[in-house]
N, C-alpha and C positions, 0 to 999 in steps of 0.2 A: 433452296429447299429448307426448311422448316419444321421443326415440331410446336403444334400448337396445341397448348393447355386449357383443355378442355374442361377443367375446373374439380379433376377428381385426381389423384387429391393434389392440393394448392403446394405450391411453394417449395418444396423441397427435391427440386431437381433443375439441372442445365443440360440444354445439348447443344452439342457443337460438330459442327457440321465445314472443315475444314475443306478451302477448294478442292477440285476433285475429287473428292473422297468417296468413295463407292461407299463403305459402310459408315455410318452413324456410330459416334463413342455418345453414352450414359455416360455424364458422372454424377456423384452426388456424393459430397464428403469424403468418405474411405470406400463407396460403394463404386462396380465400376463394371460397365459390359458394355455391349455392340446390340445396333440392331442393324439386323440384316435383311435380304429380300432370302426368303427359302419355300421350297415351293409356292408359287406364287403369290405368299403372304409376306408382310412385313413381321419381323418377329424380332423380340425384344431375348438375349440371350446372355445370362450374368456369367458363365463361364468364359466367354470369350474376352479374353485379356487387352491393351492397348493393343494390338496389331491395325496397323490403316493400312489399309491400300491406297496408293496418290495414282491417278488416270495416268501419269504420265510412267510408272511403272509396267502397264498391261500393254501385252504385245499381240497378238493377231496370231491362235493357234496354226501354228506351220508343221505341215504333215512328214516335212524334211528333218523336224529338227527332233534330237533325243533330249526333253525333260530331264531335272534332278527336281529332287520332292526341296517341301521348302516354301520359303516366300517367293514362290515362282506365280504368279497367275497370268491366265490368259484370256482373248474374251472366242469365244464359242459359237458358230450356229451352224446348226447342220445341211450340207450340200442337199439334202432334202428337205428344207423345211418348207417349200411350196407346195409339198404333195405330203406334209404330214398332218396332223388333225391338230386339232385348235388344245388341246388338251397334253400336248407333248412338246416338255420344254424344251426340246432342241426345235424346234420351229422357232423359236427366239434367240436372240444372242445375249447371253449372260456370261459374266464372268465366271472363273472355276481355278483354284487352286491345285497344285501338281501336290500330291501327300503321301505318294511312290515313285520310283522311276519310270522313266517313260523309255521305250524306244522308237524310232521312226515311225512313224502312223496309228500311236495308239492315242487316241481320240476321247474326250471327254463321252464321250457317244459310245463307241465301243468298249473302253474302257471305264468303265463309271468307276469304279475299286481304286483307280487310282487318282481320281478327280472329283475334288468334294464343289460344291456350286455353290458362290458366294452373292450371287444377288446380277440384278439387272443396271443397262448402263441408260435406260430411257431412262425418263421424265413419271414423275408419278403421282398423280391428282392433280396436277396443277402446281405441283412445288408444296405440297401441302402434305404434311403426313399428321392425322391428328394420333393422341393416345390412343384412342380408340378402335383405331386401324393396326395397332402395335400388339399383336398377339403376345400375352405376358405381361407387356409393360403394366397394365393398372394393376396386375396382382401384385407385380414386385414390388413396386410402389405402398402398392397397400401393407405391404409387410413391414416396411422399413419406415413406416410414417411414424412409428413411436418412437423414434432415434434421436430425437428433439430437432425438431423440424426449426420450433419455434422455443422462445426462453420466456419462463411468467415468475417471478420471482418478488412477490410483497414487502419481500422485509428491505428497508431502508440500508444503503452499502455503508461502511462505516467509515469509508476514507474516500478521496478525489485518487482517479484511476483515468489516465489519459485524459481524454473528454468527458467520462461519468464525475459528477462532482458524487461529493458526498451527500447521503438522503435519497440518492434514485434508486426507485423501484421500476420493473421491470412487467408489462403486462403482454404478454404475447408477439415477442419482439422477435422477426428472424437473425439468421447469423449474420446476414449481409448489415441489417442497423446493426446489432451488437457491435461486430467491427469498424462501423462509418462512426460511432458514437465513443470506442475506443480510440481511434487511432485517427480521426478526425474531429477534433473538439468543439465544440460553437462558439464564436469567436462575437463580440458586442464591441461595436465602432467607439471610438473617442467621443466625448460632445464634449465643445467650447463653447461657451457664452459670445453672443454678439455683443460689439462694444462702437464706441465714437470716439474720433479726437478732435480738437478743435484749438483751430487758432486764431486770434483777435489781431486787429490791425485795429489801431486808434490814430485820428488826425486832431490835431490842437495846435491853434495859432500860427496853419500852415504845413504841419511839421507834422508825418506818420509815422509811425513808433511800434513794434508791438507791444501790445496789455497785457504785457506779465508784470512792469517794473513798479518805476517810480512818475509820477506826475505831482507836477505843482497844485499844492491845494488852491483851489477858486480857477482851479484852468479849465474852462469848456472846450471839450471834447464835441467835435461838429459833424463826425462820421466813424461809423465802424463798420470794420470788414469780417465777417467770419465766414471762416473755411471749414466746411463741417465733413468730416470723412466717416462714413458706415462702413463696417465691416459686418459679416452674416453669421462669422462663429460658420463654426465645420462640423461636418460626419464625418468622421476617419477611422478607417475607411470609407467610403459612401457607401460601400457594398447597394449599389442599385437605387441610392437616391439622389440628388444632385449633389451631396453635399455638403449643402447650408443649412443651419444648425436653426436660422429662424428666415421667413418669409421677407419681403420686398420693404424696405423702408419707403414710407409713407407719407412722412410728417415730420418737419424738423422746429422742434420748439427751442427755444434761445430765452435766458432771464437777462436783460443789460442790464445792470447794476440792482437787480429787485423791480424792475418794470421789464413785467415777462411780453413778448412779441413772436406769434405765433403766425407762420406760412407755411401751407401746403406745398410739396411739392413732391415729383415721382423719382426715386431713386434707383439707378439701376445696380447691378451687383458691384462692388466695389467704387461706389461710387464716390464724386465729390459735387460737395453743396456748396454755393458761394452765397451769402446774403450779403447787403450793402445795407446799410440804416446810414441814412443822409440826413442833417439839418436835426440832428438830435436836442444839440445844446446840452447833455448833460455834462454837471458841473461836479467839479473832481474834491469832494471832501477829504477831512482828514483819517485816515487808517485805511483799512483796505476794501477794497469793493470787489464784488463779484460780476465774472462774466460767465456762464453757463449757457449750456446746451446738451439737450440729448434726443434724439430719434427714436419715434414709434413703427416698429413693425407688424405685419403680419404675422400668423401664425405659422411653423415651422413643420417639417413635413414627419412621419412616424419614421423615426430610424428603424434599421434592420442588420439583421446578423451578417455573419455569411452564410448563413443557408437559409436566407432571406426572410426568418421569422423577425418578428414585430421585439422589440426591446426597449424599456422605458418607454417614453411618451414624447409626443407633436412639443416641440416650444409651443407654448401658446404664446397668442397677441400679446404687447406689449412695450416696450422702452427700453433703451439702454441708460447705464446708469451714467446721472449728470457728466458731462465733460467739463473741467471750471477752470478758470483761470482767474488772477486778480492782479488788479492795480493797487497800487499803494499811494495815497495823499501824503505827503511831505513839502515842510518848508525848504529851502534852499542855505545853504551855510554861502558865504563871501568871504575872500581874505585877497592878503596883496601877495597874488602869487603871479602874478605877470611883474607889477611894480608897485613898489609902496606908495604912490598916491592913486591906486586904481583900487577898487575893490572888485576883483573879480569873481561871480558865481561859479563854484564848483559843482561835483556830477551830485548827484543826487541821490541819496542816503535814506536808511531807515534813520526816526527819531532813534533817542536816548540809543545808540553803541558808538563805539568808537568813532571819531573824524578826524583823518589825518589831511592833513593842508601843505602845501609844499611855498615856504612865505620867502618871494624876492629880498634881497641885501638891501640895508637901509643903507640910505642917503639923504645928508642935506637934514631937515629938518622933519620929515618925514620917516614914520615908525612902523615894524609891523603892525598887521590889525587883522584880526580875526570876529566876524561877525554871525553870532552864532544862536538861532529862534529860541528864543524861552521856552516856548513847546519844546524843545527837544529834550530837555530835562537840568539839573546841574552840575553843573563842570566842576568835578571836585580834583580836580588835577592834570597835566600835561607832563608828556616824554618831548625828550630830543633822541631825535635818531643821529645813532655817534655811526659815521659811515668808517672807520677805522676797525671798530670790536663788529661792527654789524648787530649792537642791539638797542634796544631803548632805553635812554639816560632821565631821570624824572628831574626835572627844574622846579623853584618855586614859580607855583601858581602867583603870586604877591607880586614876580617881576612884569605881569600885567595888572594894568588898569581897567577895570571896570565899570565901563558907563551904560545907560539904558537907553534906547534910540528907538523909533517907529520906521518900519521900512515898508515900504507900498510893494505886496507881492499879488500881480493878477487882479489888480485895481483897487485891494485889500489892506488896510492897516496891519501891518502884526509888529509884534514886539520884538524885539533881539537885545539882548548883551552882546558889545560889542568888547574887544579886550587888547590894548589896545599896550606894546612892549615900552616899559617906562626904563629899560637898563640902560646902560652906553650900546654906541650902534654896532650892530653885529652883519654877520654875512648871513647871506642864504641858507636856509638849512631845513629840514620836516619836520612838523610838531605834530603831538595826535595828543588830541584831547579828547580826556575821559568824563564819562558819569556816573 
């Protein structure tokens, strides 16, 4: 059963209507009564206090038994009520509260002075009791409607107050928003940007490498691998969207060294891209080159609060920002660090910083020799590493000879200083030469 509002006046009432319950509790703020069934009306009564009666309290008036007044009640109907008239409420079984003593067979019927009638235990309209049918209820109502039902309040608050930021004004807001917007805040999800990373595999003269380092200048490069990973950037919370911060990647554009190459393909959410660029040939100069990539998206869905309003704006279409990586063109340095009549190529270096070499014990007629590209810059001094102190000791530069020599790197002329140790023969030991 049910009270249903019937629209006079709005908003400023609940009824609760607790299983069993024979009567109906009003509340409304600090306001507070029952509606009852009393002569065969329903009626809306503000002096009656919380008193409920629970069904499973009411017991079946027994003509054996002696009453005490009280929260006694019982339900009623009279051993006549097939031969009483349609107009006399003990032809029905209502309940009735004991409000004197009773003795043995004194009957809501015979006794009425000491048995007040609290309402019927049928069914009533259908489970439906509108205001309207509540004799009192719209006047009470009416009365109490200016007790601020609703809150309208213009002027801008001056400080942040639970969930009210500072600046809200108030336009006919019940107590139930007041409170939801007090003491439950609106809360706006995280955004992340979507982003890419990427990684390059380079093949040259057999040999696959990743392209972050070093490569020999005039080395062709015959194949690249790149691995391209999207990410969608988040809603965090999602609060009710998927999510992702922007739509489906679409498109993966890649620059190989400044010659952009561009393929379609469908990306699913965290996905990975593999592309292969075969039979390139490009040829590896000197300084650094770029590899880049980045993904175009879709656009991004409207974030939402938690209380599912709309906050900031859709990602639109668009890109992520380049992913890049680079190679570096460098000559090769040589010294005899296997044996002094080998010149062995070491790892491979940025020009002009330091190169330390680790140069085999001369023997025999054979010296160290260190062979080092004129690109690189000039050698304005060398250390010996003293493995005793554990630091670097500086020699004369002078106890090397310096000659100019052509060395074919990658089927290419280049120049080198080579330096080549004019002292008596020494052991093994590390040099780093400076510029």
């Amino acid at each position: 059963m049910e009270l249903t509002n019937t629209g006079k006046p709005k908003g400023i009432y609940t009824i609760s209507y607790p299983w069993e319950d024979i009567r109906l509790e009003f509340i409304n703020k600090t306001h507070r009564g029952q509606i009852i069934f009393r002569e065969d009306s329903w009626i809306f009564d503000p002096a009656l206090g919380t008193n409920r009666v629970q069904g499973h309290n009411i017991t079946t008036w027994d003509p054996t038994i002696s009453y005490k007044s009280g929260d006694t009640y019982v339900s009623y109907i009279s051993a006549y009520a097939d031969s009483l008239p349609e107009d006399n409420p003990f032809k029905y079984e209502y309940i009735y509260k004991c409000v004197e003593n009773t003795v043995e067979g004194e009957s809501p019927e015979s006794h009425q002075s000491k048995w007040v009638r609290q309402g019927k235990l049928a069914d009533v309209d259908n489970y439906t009791i509108f205001i309207s049918d509540v004799l009192g209820l719209e006047e009470y109502l009416s009365t109490i409607v200016g007790a601020s039902s609703t809150y309208t309040n213009p002027s801008p608050t001056d400080s942040a107050i639970g969930g009210i930021s500072a600046g809200t004004t108030f336009n006919n807001k019940t107590m139930q928003e007041m409170w939801d917007m007090l003491l439950y805040p609106e809360l706006s999800p995280a955004l992340t940007s979507p982003y890419s990373s990427l990684q390059v595999t380079a093949t040259s003269g057999g040999i696959t490498a990743p392209a972050s380092g070093f490569f020999e200048i005039g080395a062709v490069i015959t194949q690249l691998v790149f691995t391209q990973q999207f990410y969608r950037g988040g809603i965090t919370p999602a609060y009710g969207t998927s999510g992702y911060r922007s739509g489906i990647g679409y498109e993966v554009v890649t620059a190989v060294a400044g010659t952009p190459s561009t393929e379609e393909v469908t990306l699913d959410n965290g996905q990975v891209n593999v592309k292969v660029y075969s039979s390139i040939n490009y040829t590896v100069v000197a300084g650094n080159q770029a590899f880049s990539g980045h993904i175009k998206y879709n656009a991004g869905e409207q974030p939402k609060t938690n209380k599912g309003n709309d906050t900031g704006s859709p990602l639109p279409a668009g890109q992520t920002s380049p992913a890049a990586l680079t190679i570096t063109g460098v000559y090769p340095v040589f010294a005899t660090s296997v044996s002094t009549s080998v010149m062995t190529k070491q790892a491979l270096s940025a020009h002009g910083q330091s190169k330390q070499t680790a140069l085999a014990a001369e023997s025999g007629i054979n010296k160290q020799s260190v062979e080092i590209p004129v690109a690189w810059g000039t050698i304005v001094g060398v250390d010996q590493y003293n493995t005793l102190s554990g630091s670097w000791d500086a020699i004369a530069l002078s106890s090397f000879t310096v000659t100019s020599i052509s060395k074919t790197i990658q089927g290419n002329a280049v120049s080198y200083n080579k330096y080549i140790h004019n002292g008596p023969a020494i052991g093994a030991r590390t040099l780093r030469w400076r510029t």
